[in-house]
MARMARFI-500298 format. One record per residue (C-alpha): residue in three letters; x, y, z. Coordinates in pm, whole numbers, padded with zeros to 5 digits, always signed. Layout:
<nodes>
ALAXYZ ...
</nodes>
This chain:
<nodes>
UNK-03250-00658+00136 UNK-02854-00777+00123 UNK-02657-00696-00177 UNK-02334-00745-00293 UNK-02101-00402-00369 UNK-01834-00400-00618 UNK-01652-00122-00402 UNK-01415-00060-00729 UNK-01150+00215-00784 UNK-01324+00370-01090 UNK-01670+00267-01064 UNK-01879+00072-00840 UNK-02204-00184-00864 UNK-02467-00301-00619 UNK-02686-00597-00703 UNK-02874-00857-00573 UNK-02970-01182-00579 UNK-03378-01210-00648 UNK-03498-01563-00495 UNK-03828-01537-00730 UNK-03654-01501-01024 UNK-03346-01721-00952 UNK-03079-01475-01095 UNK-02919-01155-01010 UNK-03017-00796-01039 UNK-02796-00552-01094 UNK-02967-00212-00933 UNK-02946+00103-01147 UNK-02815+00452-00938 UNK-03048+00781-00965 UNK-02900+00840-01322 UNK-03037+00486-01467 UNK-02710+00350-01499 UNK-02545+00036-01359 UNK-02203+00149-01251 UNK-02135+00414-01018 UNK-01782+00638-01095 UNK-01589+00607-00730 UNK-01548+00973-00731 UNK-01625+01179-00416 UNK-01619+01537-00360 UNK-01708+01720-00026 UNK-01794+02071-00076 UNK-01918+02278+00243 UNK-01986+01996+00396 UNK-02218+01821+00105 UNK-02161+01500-00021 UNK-02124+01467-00374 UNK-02049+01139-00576 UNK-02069+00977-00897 UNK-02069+01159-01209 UNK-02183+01476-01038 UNK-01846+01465-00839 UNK-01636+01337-01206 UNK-01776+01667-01348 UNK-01690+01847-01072 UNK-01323+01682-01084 UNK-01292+01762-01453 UNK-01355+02137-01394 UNK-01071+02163-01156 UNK-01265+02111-00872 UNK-00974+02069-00553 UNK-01270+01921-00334 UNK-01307+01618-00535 UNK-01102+01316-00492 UNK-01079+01022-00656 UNK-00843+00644-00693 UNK-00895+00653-00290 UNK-00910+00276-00276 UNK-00527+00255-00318 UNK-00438+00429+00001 UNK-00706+00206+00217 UNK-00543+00081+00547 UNK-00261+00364+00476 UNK-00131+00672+00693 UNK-00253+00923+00465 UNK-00475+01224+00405 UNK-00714+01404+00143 UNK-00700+01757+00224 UNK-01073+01855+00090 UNK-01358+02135+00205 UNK-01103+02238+00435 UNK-01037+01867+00657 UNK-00854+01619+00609 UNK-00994+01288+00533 UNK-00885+00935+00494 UNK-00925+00677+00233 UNK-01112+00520+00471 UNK-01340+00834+00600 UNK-01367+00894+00175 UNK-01516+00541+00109 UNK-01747+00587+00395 UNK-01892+00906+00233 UNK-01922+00767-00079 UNK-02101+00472+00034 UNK-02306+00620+00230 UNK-02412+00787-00037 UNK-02431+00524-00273 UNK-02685+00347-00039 UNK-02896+00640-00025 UNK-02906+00663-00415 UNK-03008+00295-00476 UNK-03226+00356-00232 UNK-03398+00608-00383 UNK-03374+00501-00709 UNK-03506+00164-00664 UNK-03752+00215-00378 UNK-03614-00083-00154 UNK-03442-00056+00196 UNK-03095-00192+00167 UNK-02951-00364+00532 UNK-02660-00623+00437 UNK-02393-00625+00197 UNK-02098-00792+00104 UNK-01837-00551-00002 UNK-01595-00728-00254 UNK-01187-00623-00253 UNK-00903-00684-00448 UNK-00801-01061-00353 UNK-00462-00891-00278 UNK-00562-00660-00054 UNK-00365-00744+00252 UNK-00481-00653+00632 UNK-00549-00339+00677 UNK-00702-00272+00328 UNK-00954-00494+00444 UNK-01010-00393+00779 UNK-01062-00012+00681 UNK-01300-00182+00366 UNK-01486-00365+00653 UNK-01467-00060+00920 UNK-01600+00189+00559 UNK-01896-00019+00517 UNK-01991-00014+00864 UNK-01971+00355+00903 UNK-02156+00370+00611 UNK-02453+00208+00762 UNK-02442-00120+00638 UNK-02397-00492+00784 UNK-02133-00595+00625 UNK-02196-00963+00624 UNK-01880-01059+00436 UNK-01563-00889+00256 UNK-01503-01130-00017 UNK-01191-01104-00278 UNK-01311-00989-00653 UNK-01169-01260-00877 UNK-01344-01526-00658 UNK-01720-01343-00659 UNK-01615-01319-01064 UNK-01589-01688-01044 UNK-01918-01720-00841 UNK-02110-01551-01092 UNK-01934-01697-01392 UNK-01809-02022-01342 UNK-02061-02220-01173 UNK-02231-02400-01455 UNK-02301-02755-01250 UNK-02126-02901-01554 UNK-01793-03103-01523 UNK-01436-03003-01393 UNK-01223-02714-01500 UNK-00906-02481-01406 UNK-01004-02138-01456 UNK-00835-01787-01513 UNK-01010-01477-01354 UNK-00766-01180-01468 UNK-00907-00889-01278 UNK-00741-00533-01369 UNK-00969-00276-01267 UNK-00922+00109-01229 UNK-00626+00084-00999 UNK-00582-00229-00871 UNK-00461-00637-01054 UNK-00547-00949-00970 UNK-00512-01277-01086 UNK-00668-01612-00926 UNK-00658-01923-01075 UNK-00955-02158-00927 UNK-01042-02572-00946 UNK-01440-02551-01029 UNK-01578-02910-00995 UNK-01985-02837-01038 UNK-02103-02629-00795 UNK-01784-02650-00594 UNK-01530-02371-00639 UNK-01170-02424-00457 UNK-00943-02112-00541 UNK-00551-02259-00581 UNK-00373-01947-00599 UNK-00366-01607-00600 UNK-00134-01306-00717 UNK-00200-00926-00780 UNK-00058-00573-00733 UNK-00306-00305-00506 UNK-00102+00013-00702 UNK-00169-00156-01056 UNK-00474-00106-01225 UNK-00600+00129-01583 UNK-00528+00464-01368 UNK-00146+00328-01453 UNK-00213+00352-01844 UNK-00376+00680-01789 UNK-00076+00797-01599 UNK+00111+00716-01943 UNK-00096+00929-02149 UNK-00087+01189-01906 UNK+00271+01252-01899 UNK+00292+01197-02261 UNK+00045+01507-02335 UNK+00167+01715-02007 UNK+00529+01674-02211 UNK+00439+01783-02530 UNK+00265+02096-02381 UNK+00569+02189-02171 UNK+00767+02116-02483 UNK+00543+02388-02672 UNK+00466+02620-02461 UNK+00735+02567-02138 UNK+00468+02512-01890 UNK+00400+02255-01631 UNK+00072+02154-01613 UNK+00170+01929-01284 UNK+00178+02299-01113 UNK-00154+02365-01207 UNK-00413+02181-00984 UNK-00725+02250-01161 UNK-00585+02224-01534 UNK-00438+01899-01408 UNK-00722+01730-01294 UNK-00904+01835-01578 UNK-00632+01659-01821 UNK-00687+01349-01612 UNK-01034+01310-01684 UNK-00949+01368-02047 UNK-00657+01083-02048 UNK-00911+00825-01920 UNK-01173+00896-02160 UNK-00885+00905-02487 UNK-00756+00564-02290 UNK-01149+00412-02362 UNK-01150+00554-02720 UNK-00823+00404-02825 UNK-01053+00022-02748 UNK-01207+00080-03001 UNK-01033+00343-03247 UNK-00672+00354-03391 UNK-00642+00698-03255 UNK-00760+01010-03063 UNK-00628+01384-03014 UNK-00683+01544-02662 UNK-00700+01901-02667 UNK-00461+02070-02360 UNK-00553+02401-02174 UNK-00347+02580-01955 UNK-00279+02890-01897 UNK-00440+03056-02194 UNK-00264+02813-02398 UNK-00405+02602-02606 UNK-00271+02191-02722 UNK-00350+01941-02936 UNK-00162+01579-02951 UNK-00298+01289-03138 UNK-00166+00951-03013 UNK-00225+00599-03195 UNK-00318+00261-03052 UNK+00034+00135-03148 UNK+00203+00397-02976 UNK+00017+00382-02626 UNK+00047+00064-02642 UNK+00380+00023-02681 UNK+00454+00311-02409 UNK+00231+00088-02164 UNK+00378-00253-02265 UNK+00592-00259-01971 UNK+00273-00264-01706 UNK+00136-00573-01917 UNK+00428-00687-01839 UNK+00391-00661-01471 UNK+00049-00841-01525 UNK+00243-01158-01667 UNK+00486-01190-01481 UNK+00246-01233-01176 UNK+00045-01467-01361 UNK+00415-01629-01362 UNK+00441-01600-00997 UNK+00075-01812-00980 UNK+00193-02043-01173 UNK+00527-02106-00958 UNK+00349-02108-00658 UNK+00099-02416-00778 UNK+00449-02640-00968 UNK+00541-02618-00584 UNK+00254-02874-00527 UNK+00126-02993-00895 UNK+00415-03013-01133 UNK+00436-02861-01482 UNK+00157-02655-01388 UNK+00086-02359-01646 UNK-00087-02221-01919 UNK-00164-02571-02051 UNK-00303-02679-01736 UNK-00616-02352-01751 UNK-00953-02451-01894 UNK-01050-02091-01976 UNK-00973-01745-01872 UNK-01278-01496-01755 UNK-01164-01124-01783 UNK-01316-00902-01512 UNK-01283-00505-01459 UNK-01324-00220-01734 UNK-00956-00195-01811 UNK-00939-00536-01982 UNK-01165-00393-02266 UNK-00788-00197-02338 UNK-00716-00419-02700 UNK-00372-00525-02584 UNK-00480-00719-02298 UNK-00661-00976-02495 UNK-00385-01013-02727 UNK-00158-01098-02452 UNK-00428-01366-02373 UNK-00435-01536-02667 UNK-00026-01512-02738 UNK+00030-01668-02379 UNK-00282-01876-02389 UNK-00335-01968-02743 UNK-00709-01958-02715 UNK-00947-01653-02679 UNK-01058-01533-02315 UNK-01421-01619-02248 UNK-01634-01278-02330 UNK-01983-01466-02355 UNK-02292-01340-02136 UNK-01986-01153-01904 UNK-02034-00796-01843 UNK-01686-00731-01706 UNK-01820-00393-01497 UNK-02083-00564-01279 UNK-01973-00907-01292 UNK-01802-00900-00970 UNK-02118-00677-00825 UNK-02312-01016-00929 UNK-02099-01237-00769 UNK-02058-01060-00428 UNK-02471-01070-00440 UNK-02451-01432-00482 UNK-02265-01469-00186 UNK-02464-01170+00043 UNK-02773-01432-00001 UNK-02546-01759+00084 UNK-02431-01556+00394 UNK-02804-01593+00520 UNK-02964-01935+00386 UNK-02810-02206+00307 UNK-02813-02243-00053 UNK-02940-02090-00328 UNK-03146-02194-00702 UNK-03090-02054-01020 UNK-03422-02057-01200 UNK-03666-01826-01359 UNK-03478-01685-01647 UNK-03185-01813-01605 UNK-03394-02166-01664 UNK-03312-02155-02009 UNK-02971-02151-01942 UNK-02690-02435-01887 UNK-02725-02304-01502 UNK-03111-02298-01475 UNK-03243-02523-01129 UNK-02888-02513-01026 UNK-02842-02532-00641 UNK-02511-02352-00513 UNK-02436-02382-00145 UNK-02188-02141+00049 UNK-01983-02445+00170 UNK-01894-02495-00198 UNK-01697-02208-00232 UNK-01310-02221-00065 UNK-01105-01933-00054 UNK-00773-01862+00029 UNK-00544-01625+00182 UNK-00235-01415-00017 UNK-00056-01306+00213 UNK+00115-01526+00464 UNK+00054-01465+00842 UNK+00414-01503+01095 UNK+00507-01406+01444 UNK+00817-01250+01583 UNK+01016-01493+01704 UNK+01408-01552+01780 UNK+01563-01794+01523 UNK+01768-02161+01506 UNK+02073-02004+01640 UNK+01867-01732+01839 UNK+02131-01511+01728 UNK+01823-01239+01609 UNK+01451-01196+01515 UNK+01279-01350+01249 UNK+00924-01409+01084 UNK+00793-01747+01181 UNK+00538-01804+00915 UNK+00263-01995+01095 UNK-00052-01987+00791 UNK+00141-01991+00448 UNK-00021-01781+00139 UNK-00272-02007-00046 UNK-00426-02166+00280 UNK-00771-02208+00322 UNK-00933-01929+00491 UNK-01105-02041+00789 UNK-00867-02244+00922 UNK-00702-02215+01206 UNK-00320-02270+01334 UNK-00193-02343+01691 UNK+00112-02196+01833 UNK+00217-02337+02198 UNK+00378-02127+02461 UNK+00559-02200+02753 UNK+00603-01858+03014 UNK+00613-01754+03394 UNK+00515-01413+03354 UNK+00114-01296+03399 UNK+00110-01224+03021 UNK+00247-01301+02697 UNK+00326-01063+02379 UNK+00272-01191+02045 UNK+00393-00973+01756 UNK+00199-01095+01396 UNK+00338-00979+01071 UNK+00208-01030+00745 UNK+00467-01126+00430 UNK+00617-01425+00287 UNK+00992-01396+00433 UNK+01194-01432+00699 UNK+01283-01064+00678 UNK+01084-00911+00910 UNK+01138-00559+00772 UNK+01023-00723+00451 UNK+00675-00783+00601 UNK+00417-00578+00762 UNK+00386-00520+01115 UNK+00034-00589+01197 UNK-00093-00598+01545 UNK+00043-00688+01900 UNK-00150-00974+02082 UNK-00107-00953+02451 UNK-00210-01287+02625 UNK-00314-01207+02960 UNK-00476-01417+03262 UNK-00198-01601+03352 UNK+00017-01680+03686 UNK+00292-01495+03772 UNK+00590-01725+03854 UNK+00422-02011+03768 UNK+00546-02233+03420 UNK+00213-02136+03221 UNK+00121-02389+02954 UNK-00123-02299+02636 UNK-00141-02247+02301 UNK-00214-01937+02085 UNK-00470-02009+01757 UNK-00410-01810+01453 UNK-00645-01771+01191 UNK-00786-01549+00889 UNK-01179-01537+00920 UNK-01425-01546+00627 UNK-01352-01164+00591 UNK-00968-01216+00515 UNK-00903-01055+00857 UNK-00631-01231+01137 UNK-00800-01334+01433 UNK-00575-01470+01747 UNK-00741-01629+02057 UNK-00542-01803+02324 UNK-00653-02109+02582 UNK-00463-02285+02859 UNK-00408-02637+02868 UNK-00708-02716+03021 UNK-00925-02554+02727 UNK-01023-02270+02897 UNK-01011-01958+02674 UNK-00789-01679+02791 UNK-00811-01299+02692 UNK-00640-01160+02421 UNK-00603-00773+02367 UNK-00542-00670+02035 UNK-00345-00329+02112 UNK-00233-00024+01873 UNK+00130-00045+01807 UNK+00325+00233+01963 UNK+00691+00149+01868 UNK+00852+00070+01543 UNK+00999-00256+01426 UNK+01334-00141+01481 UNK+01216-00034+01815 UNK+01055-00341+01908 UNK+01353-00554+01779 UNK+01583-00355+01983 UNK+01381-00354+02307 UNK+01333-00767+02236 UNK+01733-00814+02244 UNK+01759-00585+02558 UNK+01531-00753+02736 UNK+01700-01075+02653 UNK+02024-01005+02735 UNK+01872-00864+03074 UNK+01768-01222+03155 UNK+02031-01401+03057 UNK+02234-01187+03362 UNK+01914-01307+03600 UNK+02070-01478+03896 UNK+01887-01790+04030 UNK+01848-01859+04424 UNK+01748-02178+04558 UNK+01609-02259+04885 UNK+01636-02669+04948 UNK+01406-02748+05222 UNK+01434-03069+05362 UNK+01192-03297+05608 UNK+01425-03440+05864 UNK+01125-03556+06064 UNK+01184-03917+06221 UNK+01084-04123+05934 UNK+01361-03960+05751 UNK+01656-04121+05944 UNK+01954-04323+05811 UNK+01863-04436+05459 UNK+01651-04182+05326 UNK+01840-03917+05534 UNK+02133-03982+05342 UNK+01985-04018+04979 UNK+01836-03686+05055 UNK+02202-03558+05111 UNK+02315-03719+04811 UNK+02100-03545+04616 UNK+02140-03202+04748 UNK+02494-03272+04629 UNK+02366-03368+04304 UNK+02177-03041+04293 UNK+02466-02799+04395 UNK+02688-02996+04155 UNK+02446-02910+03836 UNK+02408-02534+03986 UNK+02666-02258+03823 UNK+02781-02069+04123 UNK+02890-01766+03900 UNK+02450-01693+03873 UNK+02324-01940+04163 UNK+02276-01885+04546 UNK+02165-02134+04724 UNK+02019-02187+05097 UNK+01908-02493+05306 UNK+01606-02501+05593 UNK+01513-02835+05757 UNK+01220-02911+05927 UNK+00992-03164+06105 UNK+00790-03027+06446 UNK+00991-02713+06425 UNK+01203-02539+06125 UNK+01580-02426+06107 UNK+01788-02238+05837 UNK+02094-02437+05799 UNK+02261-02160+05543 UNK+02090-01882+05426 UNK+02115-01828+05040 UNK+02464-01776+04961 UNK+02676-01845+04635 UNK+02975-01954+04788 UNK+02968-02360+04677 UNK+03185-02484+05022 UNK+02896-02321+05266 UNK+02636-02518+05122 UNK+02870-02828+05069 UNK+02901-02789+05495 UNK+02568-02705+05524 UNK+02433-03026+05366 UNK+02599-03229+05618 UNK+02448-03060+05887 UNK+02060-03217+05745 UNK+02018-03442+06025 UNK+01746-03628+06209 UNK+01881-03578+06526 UNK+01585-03381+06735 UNK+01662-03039+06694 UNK+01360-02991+06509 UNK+01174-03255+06676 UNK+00970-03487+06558 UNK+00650-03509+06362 UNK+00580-03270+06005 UNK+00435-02930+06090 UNK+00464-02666+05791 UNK+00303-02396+05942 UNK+00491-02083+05902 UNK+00730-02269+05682 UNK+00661-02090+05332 UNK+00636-01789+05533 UNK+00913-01798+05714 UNK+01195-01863+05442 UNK+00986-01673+05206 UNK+01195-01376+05306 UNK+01565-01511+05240 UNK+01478-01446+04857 UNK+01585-01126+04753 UNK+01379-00870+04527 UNK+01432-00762+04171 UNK+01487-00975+03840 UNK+01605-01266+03985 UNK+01490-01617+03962 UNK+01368-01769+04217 UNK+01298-02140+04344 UNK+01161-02336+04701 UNK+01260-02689+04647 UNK+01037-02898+04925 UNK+01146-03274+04986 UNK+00874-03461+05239 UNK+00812-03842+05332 UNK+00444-03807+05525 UNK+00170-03557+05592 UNK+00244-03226+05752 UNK+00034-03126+06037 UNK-00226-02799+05962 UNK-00174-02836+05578 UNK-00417-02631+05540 UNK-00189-02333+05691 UNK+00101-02466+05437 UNK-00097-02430+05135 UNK-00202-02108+05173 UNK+00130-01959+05231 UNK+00279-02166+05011 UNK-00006-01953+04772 UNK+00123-01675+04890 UNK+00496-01721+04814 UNK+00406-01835+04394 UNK+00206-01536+04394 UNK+00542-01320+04497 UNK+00736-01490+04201 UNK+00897-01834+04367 UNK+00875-02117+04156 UNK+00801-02391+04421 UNK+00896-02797+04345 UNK+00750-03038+04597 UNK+00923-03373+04600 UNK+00745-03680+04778 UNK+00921-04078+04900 UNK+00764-04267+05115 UNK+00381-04220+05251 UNK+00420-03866+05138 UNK+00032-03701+04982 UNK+00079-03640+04673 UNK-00270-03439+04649 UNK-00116-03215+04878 UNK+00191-03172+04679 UNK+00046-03065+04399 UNK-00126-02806+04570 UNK+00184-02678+04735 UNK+00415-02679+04387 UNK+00368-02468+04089 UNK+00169-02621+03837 UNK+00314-02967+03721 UNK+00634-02905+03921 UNK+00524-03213+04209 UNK+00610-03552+04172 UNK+00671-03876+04382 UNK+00972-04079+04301 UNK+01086-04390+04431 UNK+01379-04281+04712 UNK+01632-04489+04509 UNK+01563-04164+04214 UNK+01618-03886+04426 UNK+01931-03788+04318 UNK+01875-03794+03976 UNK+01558-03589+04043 UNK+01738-03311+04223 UNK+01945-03297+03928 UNK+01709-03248+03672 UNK+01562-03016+03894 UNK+01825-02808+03919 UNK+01847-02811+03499 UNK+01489-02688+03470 UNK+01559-02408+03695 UNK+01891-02260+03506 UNK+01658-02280+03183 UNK+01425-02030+03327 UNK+01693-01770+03235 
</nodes>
């Protein structure tokens, strides 16, 4: 069986989706309830959860630990049963458990599930959901965002087009999506929400309130005391869900052999709380900016109907801000706002194995009965934007380079190209929606690797969030061949990163540059093209900067010479290229054996670039030889151009040269092709 898991802060819901019946079924826990509290307490070394672990929380119990889900992805530890745990280790436990309990309770064998999060949740939140689910035994066929499984379940009637609302404020987390539904097609717009704001927030309130007016009465601070603590904060949530319904409630404070009680009204919680509705509105605000930036005008006006989802939207004040912003009442029909999202993510666990699913049996009756949904008609979105580290305009410092703006479609990928000589490649991916890096998270570092050394590598990096909200970054050369990526663990900071980055920068822009010219003075060389090739050895040394460049000159034919070794005085070279003769010291015919090898050795070591520049009119006599050492010498670091007039092969050029540094030119061009070889060099610094 797959189900869907409402993985909530508070409470939690499994369900799926029964293909006899055509609807969903929500499956009841061990205590014949729906919901699940996302409590967890580990107490030599048993697993408790639910409302066994809430009762053990309320007694003061230190082992227990609940509101977990906030610090997913996060560098921190529970200290409970004597080890320290993470929110990720926590929500393994407890859904582990969970499983086990349905299990039980419902006599079926549970293997799939989508696990719903907060559509806000940015990397790795979800990764340490996905990684929690996994550990917990399950195959987590999809993490899917809440507000959009809310829609699943809710808004797919098959009937006509419609904006809609989903305003999602659950235990400790917000969100709010606004969605297109056309039929059976759902395409989410926008999205918006806060992963620290959710109802424990209002019970925070409440809690200092009544903590305040004991330390007012009797001088005591209940914060000190652990046990008497947690107990208040299971009493602060359950006067929170009274005060839905009724205009006030009193909550009776121990401590200490002291005994308090405070009465609080609707009007005054309310009004100490206003200030986190306000947080709620003003990202609704930021939804609505975000879609005038593509439909103008767009905002309450524009939204069809709102769907509340998660238990703290029962609070009375919510749905009054609803109606004052909205002017219409939220839709409350046939929506149980606690398993709603459960029902959705089912939905989706059985479109993540057929194709399509039918609405029938009960649910016949209804507007959506014989309604076919298929899993290509839902279209989510990212929100969060995905960048790079990357130098900016003026390359003057390091900037975020967003690549996949917040509000793209998920599944869709973006192509970076890169241009490097080194054997690998280092990609730094942040997540955030400015420039600033140190405004964005750091996620991962990439490192591209199965490439030449000393060699101009060509390909392109792909960037893309998968059906799971996760980044996923492949790389392939120009040819289409697929390259290996490692995705390794960050060991610096970004200050540390940023500051390496610039070192290593300004280290290359003091790389010196040598150049060896070597020149085929064999006998179909002389006069005219002799000279041209002078001329544009001249053109070369002109472009060079002598301040950074060294450069040498070998000729060759039958036999090889070094006319100047590599040098960066300008005049040496000047006399040396009027020494390129065909005039039989070499002899005649074109034999590059031992050429590459040879010359090779004039280069110097260290962090220096380096470049053979070969000029040739014919074939060269045991080519074979040539190749290989000219292998040899682009596997050391040279960056070799070959440069053919005349009958020159151009086949073997190209397998002499570094990739797409060969070329034949017409002898007339030479000049102007030693020139722009030269420039391509310098801007290897």
């Amino acid at each position: 069986m797959n189900v869907g898991i409402d993985l909530g802060t508070t409470y939690s819901a499994v369900a799926y989706f029964d293909k006899k019946l055509g609807e969903v079924v929500v499956l009841k826990n061990g205590e014949d309830e729906k919901i699940t509290p996302s409590v967890t307490c580990v107490e030599d070394g048993r697993v408790y959860i639910g409302n066994e672990a809430k009762n053990m929380m309320s007694q003061g119990n230190c082992n227990s630990v609940a509101f977990y889900k906030n610090m997913m992805g996060e560098d921190y530890s529970f200290y409970i049963d004597g080890k320290e745990y993470s929110a990720e280790d926590i929500s393994a436990l407890f859904l582990r458990e969970l499983k086990r309990d349905i299990e039980s309770a419902n006599g079926v064998k549970i293997d799939g599930a989508v696990i719903t999060v907060p559509a806000y949740f940015d990397e790795p939140r979800r990764t340490a959901t996905l990684n929690a689910g996994k550990r917990a035994g399950f195959n987590v066929l999809k993490i899917i965002n809440e507000p959009t499984a809310a829609i699943i379940a809710y808004g797919l009637t098959g009937q006509g087009k419609k904006n809609a609302m989903v305003y999602d404020l659950g235990g400790g987390t917000f969100d709010v999506t606004i969605a297109a539904i056309d039929g059976t097609h759902v395409k989410v717009l926008t999205t918006n929400g806060d992963h620290t704001l959710g109802g424990k927030n209002w019970d925070s309130i409440l809690f200092n309130y009544f903590a305040n007016k004991f330390e007012e009465e009797y001088n005591i601070d209940i914060n000190g005391m652990p046990e008497e603590a947690a107990e208040l904060q299971v009493q602060c949530e359950e006067a929170k869900k009274k005060l839905t319904a009724m205009s006030e409630t009193t909550v009776v404070v121990r401590c200490s052999g002291f005994v308090g009680k405070y009465t609080i009204t609707r009007q005054e919680f309310e009004e100490k709380t206003l200030s986190l509705l306000n947080q709620t509105t003003m990202l609704i605000d930021k939804c609505f900016a975000d879609l005038r930036k593509t439909i103008p005008g767009f905002g309450w006006k524009n939204i069809d109907e709102v769907v509340l989802v998660g238990g703290s939207t029962r609070m009375p004040q919510v749905k009054n801000m609803i109606v004052k912003s909205y002017g219409k009442e939220p839709v409350t029909k046939n929506i149980n706002v606690d398993t709603i999202v459960a029902s959705g993510a089912a939905m989706q666990a059985e479109l993540c194995t057929a194709s399509s699913l039918t609405l029938g049996g009960a649910a016949a009756a209804g507007a959506r009965g014989g309604l076919t949904i298929r899993g290509a008609d839902i279209e989510d979105i990212t929100a969060h934007s995905l960048g790079m580290l990357t130098l900016n305009d003026s390359e003057t410092d390091y900037i975020n380079s967003i690549i996949l703006a917040k509000n793209s479609k998920i599944g869709v990928a973006k192509d970076k190209k890169y241009e490097v000589r080194s054997d690998r490649c280092e990609v730094y991916v942040l997540q955030g929606e400015t420039e600033d890096p140190f405004e964005c998270s750091l996620l991962y570092k990439y490192t591209v690797t199965g490439l030449v050394s000393g060699q101009k590598n060509v390909f392109s990096v792909s960037f893309l969030y998968n059906q799971n909200g996760i980044v996923e970054v492949t790389a392939k050369d120009s040819s289409g061949r697929a390259l290996k990526v490692i995705q390794e663990k960050l060991s610096e900071s970004l200050d540390e990163i940023i500051a390496r980055l610039k070192a290593e920068r300004e280290e290359m822009k003091n790389r010196k540059i040598e150049a060896l010219l070597i020149v085929d003075v064999s006998g179909s060389m002389d006069d005219g093209p002799i000279e041209e090739a002078q001329r544009a050895m001249e053109r070369f040394i002109s472009t060079c900067d002598f301040s950074n460049t060294s450069v040498g000159i070998v000729r060759f034919a039958k036999t090889n010479e070094l006319v100047c070794g590599i040098t960066n005085k300008y005049s040496a070279v000047q006399r040396a290229i009027k020494k390129v003769q065909v005039d039989g010291v070499c002899g005649y015919g074109t034999n590059g054996e031992r050429l590459f090898k040879k010359y090779g050795r004039e280069f110097s070591g260290g962090n220096t670039i380096k470049a053979a520049i070969v000029l040739t009119d014919g074939c060269w006599e045991k080519s074979d030889v040539a190749i290989r050492e000219a292998e040899e010498l682009k596997s050391d670091g040279v960056l070799i151009y070959a440069v053919g007039v005349g009958d020159a092969d151009y086949d073997f050029l190209s397998r002499i040269a570094s990739p797409g540094c060969a070329q034949m030119i017409d002898i007339n061009n030479l000049a102007k092709a030693f020139g722009d070889i030269a420039g391509n060099i310098a801007k290897e610094i």
